[in-house]
N, C-alpha and C positions, 0 to 999 in steps of 0.2 A: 913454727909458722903461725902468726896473726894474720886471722881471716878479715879484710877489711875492703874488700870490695864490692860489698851490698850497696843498695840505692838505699833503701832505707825509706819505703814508699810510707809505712803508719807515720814518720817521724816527720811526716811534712806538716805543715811550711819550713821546721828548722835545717831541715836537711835541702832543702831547693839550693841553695849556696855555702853550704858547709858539709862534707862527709860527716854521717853518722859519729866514726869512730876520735872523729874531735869533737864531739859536742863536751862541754864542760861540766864534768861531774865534781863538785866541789873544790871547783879554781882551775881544775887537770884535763886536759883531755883524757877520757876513757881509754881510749891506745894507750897514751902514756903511763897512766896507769898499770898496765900490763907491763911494758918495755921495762921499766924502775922495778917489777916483782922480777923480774927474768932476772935483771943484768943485780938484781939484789941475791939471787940466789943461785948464781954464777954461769948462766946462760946468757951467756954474752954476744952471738952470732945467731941475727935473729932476720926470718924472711916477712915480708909482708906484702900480700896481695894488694891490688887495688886495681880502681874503675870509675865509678864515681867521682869525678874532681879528685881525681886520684892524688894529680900532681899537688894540691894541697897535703896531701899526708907526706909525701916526700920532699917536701921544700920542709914541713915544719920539724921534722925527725931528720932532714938529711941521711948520710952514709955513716958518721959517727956519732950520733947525738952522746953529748955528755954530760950528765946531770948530778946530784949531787954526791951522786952513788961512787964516783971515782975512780969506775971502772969504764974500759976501752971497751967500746960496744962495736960490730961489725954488722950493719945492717943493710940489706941486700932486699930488690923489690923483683915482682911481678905485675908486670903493669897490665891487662888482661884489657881494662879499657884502651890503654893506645894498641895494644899488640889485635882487639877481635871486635872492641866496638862495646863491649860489655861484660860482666863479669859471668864466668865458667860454671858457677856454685860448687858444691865444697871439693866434691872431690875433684870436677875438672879441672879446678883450678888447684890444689893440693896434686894431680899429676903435671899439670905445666910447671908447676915450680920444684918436682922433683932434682933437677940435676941441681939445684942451690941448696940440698934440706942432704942430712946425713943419713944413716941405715935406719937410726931411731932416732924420733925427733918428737917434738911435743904438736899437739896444735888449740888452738883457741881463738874463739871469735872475738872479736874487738869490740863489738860494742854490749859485753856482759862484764859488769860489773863486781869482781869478788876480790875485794882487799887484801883478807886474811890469806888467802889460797898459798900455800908452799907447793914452787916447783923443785919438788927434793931430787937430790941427785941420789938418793937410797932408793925412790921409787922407781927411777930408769933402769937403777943396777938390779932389780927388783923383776923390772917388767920384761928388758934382755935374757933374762935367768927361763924367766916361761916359757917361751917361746910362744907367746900368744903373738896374734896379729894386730890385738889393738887394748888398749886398759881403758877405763872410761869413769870419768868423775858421773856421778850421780848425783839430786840433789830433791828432795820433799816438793813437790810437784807445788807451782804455784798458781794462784787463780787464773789465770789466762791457759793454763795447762792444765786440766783437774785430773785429766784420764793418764798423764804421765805418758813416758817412749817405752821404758823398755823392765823386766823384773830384773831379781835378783834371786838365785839360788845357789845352793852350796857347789862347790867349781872340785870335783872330784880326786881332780888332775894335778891340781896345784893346793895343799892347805895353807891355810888363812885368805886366801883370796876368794872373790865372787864371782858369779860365770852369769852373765850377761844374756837373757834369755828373752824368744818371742814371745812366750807365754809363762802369765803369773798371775795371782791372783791380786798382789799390789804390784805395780809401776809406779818408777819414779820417771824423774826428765832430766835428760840428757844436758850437762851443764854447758855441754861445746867445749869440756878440756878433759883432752886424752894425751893420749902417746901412744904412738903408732910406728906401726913396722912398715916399711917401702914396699916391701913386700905383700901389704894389701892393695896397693895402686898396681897392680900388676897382673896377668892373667895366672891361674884362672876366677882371681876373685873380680879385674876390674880388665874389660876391653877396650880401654882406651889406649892408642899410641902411644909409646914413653914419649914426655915433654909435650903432649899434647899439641901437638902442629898443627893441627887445623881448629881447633878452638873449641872442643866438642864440650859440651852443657853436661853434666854429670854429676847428681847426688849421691851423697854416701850414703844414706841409709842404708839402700838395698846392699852395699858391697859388705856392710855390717853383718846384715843380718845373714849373709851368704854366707861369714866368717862364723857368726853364732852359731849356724846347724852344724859343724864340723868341731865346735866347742872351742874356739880359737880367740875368742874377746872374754875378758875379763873386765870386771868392774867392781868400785868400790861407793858406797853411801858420803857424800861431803855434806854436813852441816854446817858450815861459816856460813858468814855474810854471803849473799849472794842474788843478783838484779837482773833481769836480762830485760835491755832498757829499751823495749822495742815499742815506745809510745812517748810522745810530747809528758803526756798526764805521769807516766813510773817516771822519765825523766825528771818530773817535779817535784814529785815524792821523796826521790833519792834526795836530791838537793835539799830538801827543807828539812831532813832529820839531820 
């Protein structure tokens, strides 16, 4: 699932008549960006939210976009803005679009930028094997972030992997790409209706951190490239390197 129904309020004026998650990161919309890593690393059936002039993301991706990659893409939407008027945030909207997303599914915000990033299919068969409720990329905390989301310490339960914790002495920040179990969007971690019907607002953080105390989120350190373009001026930056 691409998280792509933010307004995108630091991003104005560019965002007043364009969704964020098309603004042009060297020639590409930033979405597309993602869609071409997916359907390049064989994640082919992909959901995306929207809200914001939503209907611009789905006229310019359509239901099968096909690009060079010459793979059959199946892509399926949540329109949050015609269905409630505005968008859910992450997790209300990550439960509305459940009955379109599988047992375990990726998700990622659309308007961060990480080129290099591999969605491996060793790391799902990886992350099913744990039975955690959620894995989570991590990434060197950037200036607009200095205090970082969340630590990292040794995950008991599972070796080689990281256990995802409230309290550390270093925090990194949350890159906005995991992979997550349905089963967190569900009671007793999250009270929202399945499919979300009445349109209820709902952050994931807390359902995170309610998974953390039970030791059920795992996480890993990503150092590649990586932007999260939430400003006219990083959008500049990216583009002129």
């Amino acid at each position: 699932m691409v998280l792509a129904a933010g307004r995108g309020e630091r991003m104005r004026p560019l965002t007043d008549a364009t969704p964020k998650p098309l603004l042009p990161v060297h020639g590409k919309p930033l979405l597309q960006w993602h869609v071409d890593a997916l359907a390049r690393d064989g994640f082919t059936d992909i959901v995306i939210n929207t809200a914001w002039l939503g209907e611009q993301i789905s006229t310019h991706f359509g239901p099968q976009p096909l690009s060079d990659l010459r793979r059959s893409l199946s892509i399926s939407y949540s329109h949050e803005g015609l269905d409630f008027g505005g968008a859910l945030e992450t997790a209300g909207g990550i439960v509305r679009a459940l009955p379109l997303l599988g047992e375990v599914f990726w998700v990622l915000a659309g308007d961060v930028f990480a080129p290099d990033f591999v969605f491996s299919p060793a790391a799902v068969q990886r992350f099913v094997a744990s039975g955690k409720l959620a894995h989570l990329w991590l990434v060197p905390n950037p200036a607009h972030n200095p205090k970082g989301d969340f630590g990292l310490a040794p995950d008991p339960t599972t070796p080689g992997l990281q256990l995802a914790v409230n309290q550390a002495d270093v925090k990194y920040t949350y890159s906005t790409i995991g992979l997550y179990r349905c089963e967190l969007f569900e009671p007793p971690w999250c009270d929202v209706p399945a499919g979300n019907p009445q349109g209820v607002k709902t952050a994931l953080a807390p359902l995170l951190r309610r998974a953390m105390e039970t030791g059920r989120v795992s996480a890993e350190l990503y150092t590649g490239a990586w932007t999260d373009v939430g400003t006219p001026q990083r959008l500049a930056e990216l583009n002129a390197v």
